[in-house]
Each structure stands twice: as C-alpha cells, then as structure tokens.
N, C-alpha and C positions, 0 to 999 in steps of 0.2 A: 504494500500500500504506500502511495507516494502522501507527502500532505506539503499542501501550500498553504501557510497559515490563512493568506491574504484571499483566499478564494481565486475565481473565475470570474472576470471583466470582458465584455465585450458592446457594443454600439449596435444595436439593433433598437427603433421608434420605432414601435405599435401602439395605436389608438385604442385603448380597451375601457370597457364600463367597468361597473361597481357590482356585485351581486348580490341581490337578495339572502338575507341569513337564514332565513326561516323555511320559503318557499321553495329556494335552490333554484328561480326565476331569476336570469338578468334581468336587471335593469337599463331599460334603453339609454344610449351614450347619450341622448340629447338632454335626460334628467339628470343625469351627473355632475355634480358642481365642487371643483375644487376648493374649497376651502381655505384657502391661501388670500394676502391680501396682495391686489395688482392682479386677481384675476377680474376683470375689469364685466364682462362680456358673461360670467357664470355660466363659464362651459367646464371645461375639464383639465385646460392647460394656461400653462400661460405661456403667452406670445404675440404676434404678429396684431392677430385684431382684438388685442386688449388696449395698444396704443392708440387703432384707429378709434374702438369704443370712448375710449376717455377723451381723446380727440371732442368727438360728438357732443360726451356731456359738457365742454368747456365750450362748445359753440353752440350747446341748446337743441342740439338735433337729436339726441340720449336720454333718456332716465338716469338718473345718479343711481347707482347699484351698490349692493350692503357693501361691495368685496375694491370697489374703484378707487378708496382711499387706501392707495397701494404703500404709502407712506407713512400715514395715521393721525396728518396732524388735524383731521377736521372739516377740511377742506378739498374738493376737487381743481390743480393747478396744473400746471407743465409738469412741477414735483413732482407728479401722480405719475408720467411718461418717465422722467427719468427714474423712475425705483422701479418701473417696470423692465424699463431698457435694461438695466444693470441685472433685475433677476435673471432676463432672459441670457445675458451674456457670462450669467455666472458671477456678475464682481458687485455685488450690492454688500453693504455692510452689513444690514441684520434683515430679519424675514419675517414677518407676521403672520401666524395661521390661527387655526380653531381646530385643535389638539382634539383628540376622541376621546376624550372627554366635554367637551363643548366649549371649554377653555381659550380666550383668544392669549396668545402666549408670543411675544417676540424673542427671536432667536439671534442673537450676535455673531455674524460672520467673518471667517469661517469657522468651521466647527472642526476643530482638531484634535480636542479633548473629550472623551462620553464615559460617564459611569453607566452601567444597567444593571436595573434591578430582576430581571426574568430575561430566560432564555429564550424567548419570542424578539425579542428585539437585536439580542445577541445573533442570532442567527442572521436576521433581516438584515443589521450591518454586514455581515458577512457575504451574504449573499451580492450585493454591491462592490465587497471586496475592497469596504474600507474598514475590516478586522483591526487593521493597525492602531486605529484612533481612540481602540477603546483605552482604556487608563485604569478599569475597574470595575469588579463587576460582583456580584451575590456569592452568596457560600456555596450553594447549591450548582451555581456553573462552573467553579473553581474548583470544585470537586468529584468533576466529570473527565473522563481521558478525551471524551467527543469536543471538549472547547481546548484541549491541551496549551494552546499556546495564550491559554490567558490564566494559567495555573500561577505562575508566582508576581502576579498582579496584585497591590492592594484588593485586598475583601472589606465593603463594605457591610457585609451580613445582609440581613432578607430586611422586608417589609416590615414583618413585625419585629425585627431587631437591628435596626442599622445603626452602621457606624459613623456617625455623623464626622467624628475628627478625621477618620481615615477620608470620606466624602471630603471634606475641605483638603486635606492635605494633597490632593490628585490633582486638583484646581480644576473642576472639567468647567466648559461651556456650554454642555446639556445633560441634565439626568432624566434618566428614560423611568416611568412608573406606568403601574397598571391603571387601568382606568374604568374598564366594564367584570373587574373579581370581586363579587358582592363581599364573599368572604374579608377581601382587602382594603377595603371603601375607606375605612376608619386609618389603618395603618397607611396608605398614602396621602392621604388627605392632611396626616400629621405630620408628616415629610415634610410636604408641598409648604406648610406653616412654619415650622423648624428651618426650614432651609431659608425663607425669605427672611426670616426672625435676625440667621446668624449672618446671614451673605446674600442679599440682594440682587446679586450680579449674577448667581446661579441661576439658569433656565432650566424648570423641569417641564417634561413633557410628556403627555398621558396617551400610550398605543401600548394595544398588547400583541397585537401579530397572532393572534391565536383563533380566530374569526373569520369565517367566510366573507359575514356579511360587512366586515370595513375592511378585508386583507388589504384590497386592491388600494382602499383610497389612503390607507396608512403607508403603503408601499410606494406610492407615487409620492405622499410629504414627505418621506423622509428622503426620496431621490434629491428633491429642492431643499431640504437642511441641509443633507452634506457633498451637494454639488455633482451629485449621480444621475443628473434624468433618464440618461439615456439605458445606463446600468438598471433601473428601475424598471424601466420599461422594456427592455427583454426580459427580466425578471417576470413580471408579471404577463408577458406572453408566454412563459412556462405555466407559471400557474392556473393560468384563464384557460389555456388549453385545456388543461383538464375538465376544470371546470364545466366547460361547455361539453366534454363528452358526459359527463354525468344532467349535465340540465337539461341537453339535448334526447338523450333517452327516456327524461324521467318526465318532457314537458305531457300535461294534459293526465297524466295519471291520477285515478279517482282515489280516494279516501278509500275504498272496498278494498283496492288492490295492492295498499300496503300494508305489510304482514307488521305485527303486532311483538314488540322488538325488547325483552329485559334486557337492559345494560348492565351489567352487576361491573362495581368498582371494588378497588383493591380494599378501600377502607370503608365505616368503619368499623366494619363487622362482616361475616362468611355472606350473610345478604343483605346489601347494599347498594344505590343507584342515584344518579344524578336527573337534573329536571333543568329547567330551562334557566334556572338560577347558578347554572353552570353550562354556560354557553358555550363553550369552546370543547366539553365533551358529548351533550346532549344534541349541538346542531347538529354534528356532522352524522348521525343517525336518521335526523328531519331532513336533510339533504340527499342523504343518499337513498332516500325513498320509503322509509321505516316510521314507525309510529312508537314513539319512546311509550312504555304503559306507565309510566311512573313519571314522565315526562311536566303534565300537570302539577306535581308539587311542591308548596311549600317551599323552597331550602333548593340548595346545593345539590350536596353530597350528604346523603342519611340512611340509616339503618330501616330495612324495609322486613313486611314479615312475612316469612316462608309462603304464611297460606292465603299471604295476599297473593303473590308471585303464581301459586297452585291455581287460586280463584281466575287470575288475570289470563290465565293460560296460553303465553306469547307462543307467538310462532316458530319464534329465532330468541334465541338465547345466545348473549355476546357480554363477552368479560377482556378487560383490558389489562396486561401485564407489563410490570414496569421494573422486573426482578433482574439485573445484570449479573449476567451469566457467559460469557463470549472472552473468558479469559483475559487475555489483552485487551479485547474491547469492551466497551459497556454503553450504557445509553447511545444512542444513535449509530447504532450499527447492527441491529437487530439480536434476537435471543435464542438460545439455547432450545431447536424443538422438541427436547426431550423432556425438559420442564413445562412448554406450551402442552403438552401430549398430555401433561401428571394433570395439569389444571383442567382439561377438557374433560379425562374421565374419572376426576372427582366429582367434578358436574352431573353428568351423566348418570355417576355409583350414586346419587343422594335419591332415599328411596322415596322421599316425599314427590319428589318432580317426574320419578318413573309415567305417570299415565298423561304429563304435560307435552305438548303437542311438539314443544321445537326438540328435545328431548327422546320423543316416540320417533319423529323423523328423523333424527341424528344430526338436528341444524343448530349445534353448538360450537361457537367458532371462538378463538379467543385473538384478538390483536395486541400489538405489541405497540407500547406508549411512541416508540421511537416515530412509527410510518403516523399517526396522529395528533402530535405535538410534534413542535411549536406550530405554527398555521402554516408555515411558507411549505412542508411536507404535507400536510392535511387532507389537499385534494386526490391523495394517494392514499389515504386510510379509509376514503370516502369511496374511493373505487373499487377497493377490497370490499366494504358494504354492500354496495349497490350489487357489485356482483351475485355477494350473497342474497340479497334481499330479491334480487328478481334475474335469477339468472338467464332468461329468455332474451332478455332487453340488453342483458350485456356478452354475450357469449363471445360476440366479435373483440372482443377486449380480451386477452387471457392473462392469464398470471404473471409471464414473464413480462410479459411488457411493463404492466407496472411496476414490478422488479427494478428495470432496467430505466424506468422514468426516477427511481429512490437513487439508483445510481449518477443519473444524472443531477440530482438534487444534490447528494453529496458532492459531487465537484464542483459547484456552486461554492460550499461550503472548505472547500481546498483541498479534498479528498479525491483520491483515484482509486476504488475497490471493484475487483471481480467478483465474480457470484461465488467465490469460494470466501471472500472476506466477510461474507454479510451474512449475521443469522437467522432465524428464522423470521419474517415479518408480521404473519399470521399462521394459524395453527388450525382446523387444517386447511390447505388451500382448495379442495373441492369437494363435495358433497363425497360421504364415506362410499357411499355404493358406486361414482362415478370413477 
C-alpha cells in the first residue's frame, strides 16, 4: 500500500445540485443556492454573472439579493464587484458564508491553519488534498492508523472535552465543529462561546460531512474557504455519481415497496437502533430505499425491546460494525469477515427472532462503519443497501464495483490499496442461497 498523506488533486468543473436527505430526490440545480456572500444572482456559484447581477442592482435594473452584499458593509457598491472579483480569482482577504448551521461566519484568508473536531471534515480536507493545513485534530482521529499522518499533531480532545490551551497554542484560522449531532448541540455551542470569550480572531465553522442531504453544499464551501473549487468539484462529481445511481433507481418507488428495515447499533445494549435524531446513520437507510421501523423515535441512539423488534417484524435486518480487526489496519480499511460472519449468526442463533421474516429469509446483513462514515464514502454504504433492499433494481450494479469505487475513495484520501489490502466491507455480500 503506497500513502500520500496529501491525497489526490486534480481540475475537473462539474455543475452539480444539492440532494434531498430524506427523499434521496435531487434537487433541481436551478433551486440550489450557494450560500456564500458575493453570490450575487443565488444560483450555485460564484462568478461571471454575479458581477453583471450586482452590476444591475447598482443601476436599478436588479433586486438587491440576501447574498449581493459580497463584502458586508450594508450597502450595494462597486465594493460588492470587487470582493467578488477577488473571490473568483482566489485573492480576496476573508469570505463570508452561512455555515450549516445557519450561522453567517467570516472567514480570514487564506486559511493555512485548521483544527477539526470529527473525522467528516478530516476527510473532506483530505479529499481536496489540503491534508497539510491541518495543525490538529480530536482524540479519536489521532488514534486511528486511517489518519496516520496527523498522529503526532496536537490533540485537542473531543467535543465534550476539549482542549482549549492546546486549541490556542496551534493558532488555527478555522475550527471545524459539528452542527446537525443532537447529541453534541450543547458541547459545541460551548466551544463556539469559549473560543470567542478567549480569542476573537478564531473562526469556527459548523459542517459535519456526514449527510447526504448538505454533502454537496458543504463540499463546495469549503472548496471556496480553502481555495479548492475546482478540487471540490471533481470531488463531488465522485460522489453525485453515485448518488444519482441510487436516486435514479429508487425514483417513483411506493411506500408498499420498501421493505421494513431494523438497524440494530453497536450501543447501547444487544438491541438497539437509531431514528432520525441521528441522521447520518438513519438516512442512508431512507435513501437507499428502506423504511427504518424505529426510524420514528424519540432520540438518537436507544435501547429498543426485543419484542418490539418480534412485533415490528422487519424485512431486513442490518447491524453496523465498527470492531478493528485488519491487523495493521483498522478503521477505514474494512474488517475482518470472520468476525462480520460471528455477528451475523448470532443474529440469526437469537431464538426470539427465529419466526421474524428478515431472519426466516436469511436477509441479515451487517456493514462495516468504514464504507458508511464519514459522508464523502457514504454513497457506497448506501449502495450496498439499496442492493440489499431491492435487489431487482440494482443487479446491474454488482459488488465489485462498488469495491473498487471504496478504492477509489481511498486514493482520494492518499491511499493506493488492492483488493487484497481491504477487508471485508459488508458481510454477507449476496443473499445466502445466491
């Protein structure tokens, strides 16, 4: 296995929309609106006719638009042309957007320096192939061999415990926090207060990269924070690709025809499931054509009870493993199929679920956290799903190729593995009798 810490860079423009989280429906590019200030015109880029738009507004042939005070001081001027001009040319001093969190947040260029606090955005840098810039990053990504080259990096610790002096000691120009982890609402929120309380000058920003439904539009700000559009936007012609295989199969399918889906999670108990208060595990089941049965609740991540599961009687039965086990590797390099195999027919062995339908059919599958997290791989967890979930509609799609699209993701991320490097993805890959 080769590793180039800095990732894989390349200059490919694709005009891509935003996707529905929910539905797994694009959204038309004409409703997509970049959120950045200087997109003048409230289309999806900025460029060319945000100058002639502001143009317009300054001779009265325009509407003044939320987004055309490209600068912020108040007013529509020439000013508003040149912070435009400068964005598009790359040399603007700072950047103004509205952070997914709804946050409008200025950004001081360039950005050289980045703490992160979750490995959604770790990636997402990487993917751009500005790995280098980081300065620091969480406990949890520092203690992965899959981020190795940010191991003897200041650790700022996690959310609910960070290291505030090591944070100043790095001096970044942006820190990255989560923005849609109910669970974490409280603990960044306290960040975002603490940080402006001690140091002013720090800019944090709220993306979690773990979400169908903002992938794209977080992937394109952050091309424009750190000077990547073009890196960005191949990027996300990777990921839309898929995407549109999975939307494009799934479009018009009824409510009747999606099979009825337990997601059992590692915590916090032998039966346990996520719901919509956990988006980033819960969507990509609603995307790839499934109906979470537990999907409706309350919370997160919670302890469910056996004979509701009996009563619910799902179709498919789907458990996520996040156990590293791959020797040399671990997280993001897949796992051990012979531990996927232990988890699937202890499933199966539980005698209360014996007369449960996904169970009776042998449509017990388990994935592996890696193909599923962080989001920029996602649409590859989702395709494993969908397969399962209707495998009529996707036959034309078979295993290896998604395989070989995870590979492609990893050189994204600076890795070059063969199909002997990577372990198992999911468990098993085709119906038992097939």
């Amino acid at each position: 296995m080769r590793i180039n810490p800095y990732g894989r860079m390349a200059c490919s423009l694709v005009a891509l929309a935003l996707y529905s989280s929910l539905a797994g429906i694009p959204v038309a590019a004409s409703s997509y609106t970049l959120d950045i200030f200087g997109n003048a015109n409230m289309d999806g880029a900025i460029d060319e006719d945000d100058i002639i738009y502001v143009e317009g507004i300054i001779s009265g042939n325009n509407q003044e638009t939320e987004l055309a005070d490209a600068n912020r001081d108040g007013i529509i001027t020439r000013e508003d042309i040149d912070q435009i001009e400068a964005i598009i040319s790359e040399s603007e001093n700072e950047l103004t957007l509205i952070d997914s969190g709804g946050r409008e947040v200025t950004v001081k260029k360039p950005v050289e320096r980045i703490v992160v606090f979750h490995n959604g955005v770790t990636e997402a840098i990487r993917s751009l192939g500005a790995g280098d810039r980081i300065v620091s990053c969480n406990s949890y990504t520092a203690d992965q061999k899959f981020y190795q080259e940010f191991g003897d990096l200041p650790n700022v610790g996690y959310v609910d415990d960070p290291n505030y002096e090591a944070i100043l000691e790095c001096d970044p120009d942006v820190v990255f926090l989560f923005t849609q982890i109910p669970a974490h609402d409280t603990n960044c929120e306290n960040i975002r207060n603490k940080l402006k309380e001690i140091d002013p000058s720090i800019t944090v920003v709220g993306a979690d990269f773990l979400m169908a439904g903002t992938y794209v539009d977080e992937m394109r700000k952050l091309g424009y924070i750190l000077d990547k559009e073009a890196e960005a936007e191949e990027f996300i012609e990777f990921y839309s690709g898929w995407m549109e295989k999975i939307n494009d199969r799934l479009e018009g399918i009824s409510e009747e025809d999606k099979p009825d889906v337990y997601f059992e999670m590692q915590w916090p108990s032998t039966y346990s499931s996520c719901s919509v208060g956990l988006l980033a595990l819960h969507e990509p089941v609603v995307v790839a054509g499934g109906n979470n049965i537990f999907g409706d609740f309350d919370g997160a991540v919670f302890e469910v009870d056996p004979e509701a599961v009996v009563e619910k009687n799902p179709d498919i039965i789907l458990k996520y493993e996040k156990t590293y086990a791959r020797g040399d590797f671990d997280s993001g390099f897949g796992l051990d199929p012979a531990k996927l195999a232990e988890l699937r027919d202890e499933i199966i062995s539980r005698p209360e679920l014996q007369n449960v339908t996904a169970v009776r059919d042998g449509r017990v599958y388990i994935i592996s956290w890696d193909i599923l997290l962080s989001g920029g791989k996602q649409p590859l967890g989702m395709a494993y799903m969908a397969k399962w979930f209707h495998p009529e509609l996707f036959k034309d799609i078979d295993f290896e190729e998604i395989e070989e699209a995870y590979r492609e993701y990893l050189r994204y991320q600076g890795f070059e593995c063969d199909s002997t490097e990577i372990g198992a993805l999911v468990y098993p890959e085709k119906y038992p009798e097939n």
